[in-house]
C-alpha positions as CSV (number, residue, x, y, z in Angstrom):
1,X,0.0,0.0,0.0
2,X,1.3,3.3,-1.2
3,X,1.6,6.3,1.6
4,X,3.1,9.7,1.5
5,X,2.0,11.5,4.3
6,X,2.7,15.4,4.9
7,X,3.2,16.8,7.9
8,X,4.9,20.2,9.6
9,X,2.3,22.6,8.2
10,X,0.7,25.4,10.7
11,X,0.4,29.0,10.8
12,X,3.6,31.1,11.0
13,X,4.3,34.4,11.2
14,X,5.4,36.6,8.0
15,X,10.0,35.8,8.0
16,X,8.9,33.0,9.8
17,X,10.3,29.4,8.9
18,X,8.9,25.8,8.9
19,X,10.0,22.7,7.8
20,X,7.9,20.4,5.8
21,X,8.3,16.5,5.9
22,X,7.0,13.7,3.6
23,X,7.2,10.3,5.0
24,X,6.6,7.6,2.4
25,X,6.0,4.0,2.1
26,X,5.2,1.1,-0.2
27,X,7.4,1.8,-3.1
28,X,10.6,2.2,-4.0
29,X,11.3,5.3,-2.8
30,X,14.5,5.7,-4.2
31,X,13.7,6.0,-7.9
32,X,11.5,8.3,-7.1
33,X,11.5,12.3,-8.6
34,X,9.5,13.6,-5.4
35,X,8.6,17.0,-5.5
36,X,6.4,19.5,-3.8
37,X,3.4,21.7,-5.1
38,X,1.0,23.5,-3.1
39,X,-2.5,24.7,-3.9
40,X,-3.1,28.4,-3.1
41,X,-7.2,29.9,-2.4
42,X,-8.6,30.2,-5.4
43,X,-5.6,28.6,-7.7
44,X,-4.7,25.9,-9.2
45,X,-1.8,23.6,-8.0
46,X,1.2,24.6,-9.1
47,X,5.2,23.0,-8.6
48,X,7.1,24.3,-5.6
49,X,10.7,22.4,-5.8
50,X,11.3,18.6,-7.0
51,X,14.5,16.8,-6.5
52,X,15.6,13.8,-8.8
53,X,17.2,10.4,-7.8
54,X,20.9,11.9,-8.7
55,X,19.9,15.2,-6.6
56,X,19.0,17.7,-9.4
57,X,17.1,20.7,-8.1
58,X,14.3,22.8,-9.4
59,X,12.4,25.4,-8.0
60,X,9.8,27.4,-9.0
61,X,10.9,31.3,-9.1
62,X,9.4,32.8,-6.7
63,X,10.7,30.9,-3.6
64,X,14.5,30.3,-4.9
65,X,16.9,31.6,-2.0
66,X,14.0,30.5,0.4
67,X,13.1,27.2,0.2
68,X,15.3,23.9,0.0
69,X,14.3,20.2,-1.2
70,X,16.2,17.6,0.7
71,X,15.8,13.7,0.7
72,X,16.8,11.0,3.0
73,X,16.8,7.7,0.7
74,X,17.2,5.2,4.1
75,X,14.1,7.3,5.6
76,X,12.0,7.2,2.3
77,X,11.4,10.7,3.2
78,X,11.5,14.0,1.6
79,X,12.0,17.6,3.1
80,X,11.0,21.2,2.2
81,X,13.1,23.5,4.0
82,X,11.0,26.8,3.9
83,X,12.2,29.9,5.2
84,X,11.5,33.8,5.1
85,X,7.8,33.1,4.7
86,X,5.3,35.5,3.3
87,X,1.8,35.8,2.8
88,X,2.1,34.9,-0.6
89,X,2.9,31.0,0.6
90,X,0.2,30.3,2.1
91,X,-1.6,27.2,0.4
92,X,-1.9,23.2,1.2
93,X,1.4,21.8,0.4
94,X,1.4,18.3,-1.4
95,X,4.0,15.7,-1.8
96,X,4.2,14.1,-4.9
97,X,6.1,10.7,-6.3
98,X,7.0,10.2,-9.9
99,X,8.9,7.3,-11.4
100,X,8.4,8.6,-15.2
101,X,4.9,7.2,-16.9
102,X,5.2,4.2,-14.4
103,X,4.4,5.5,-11.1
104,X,2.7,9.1,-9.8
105,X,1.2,9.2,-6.5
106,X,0.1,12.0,-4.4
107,X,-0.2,13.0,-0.4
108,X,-3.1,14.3,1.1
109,X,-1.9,17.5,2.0
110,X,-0.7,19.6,4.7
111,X,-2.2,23.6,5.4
112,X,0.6,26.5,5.5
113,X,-0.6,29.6,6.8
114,X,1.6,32.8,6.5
115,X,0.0,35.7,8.5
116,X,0.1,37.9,11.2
């Protein structure tokens, strides 16, 4: 059974940081692209930052500088690093698992709030 579960989300403050965590199980995590989007009111999911199995980056533009994709192969998790937070972020964060046209699946989700 396939699970990526999101967690670290919460409200926080405008410069504020938090640290997002995907904890996955039931595939082979480690040939895996995992990335992060997130869902702002109103919009339509959009890529945040995806890390391939060699360790290529990409992030979307408007968070370079502030946010940082990490894995931990042995932990079958990924990590979004997300720092000098502003309004702007605020949207449900998902986790997402590719393995080319083989493989996609999705988390459920976790609620970042950036306000004062």
């Amino acid at each position: 059974q396939v699970q990526l579960v999101e967690s670290g989300g919460g409200l926080v403050q405008p410069g504020g940081s938090l640290r997002l965590s995907c904890a996955t199980s039931g595939f082979t995590f480690s040939v895996f692209t995992m990335s992060w989007y997130r869902r702002a009111p109103g919009k339509e999911r959009d890529l945040v930052a995806s890390i391939t199995t060699t360790g290529y980056l990409t992030y979307t533009d408007s968070v370079k500088g502030r946010f940082t994709i990490s894995r931990d192969n042995p932990k079958k998790t990924v990590y979004l690093q997300m720092n000098s937070l502003k309004p702007d972020d605020t949207a449900v964060y998902y986790c997402r698992a590719r393995n080319g046209g083989i493989a996609d699946y999705w988390g459920q989700g976790t609620q970042v709030t950036v306000s004062a």
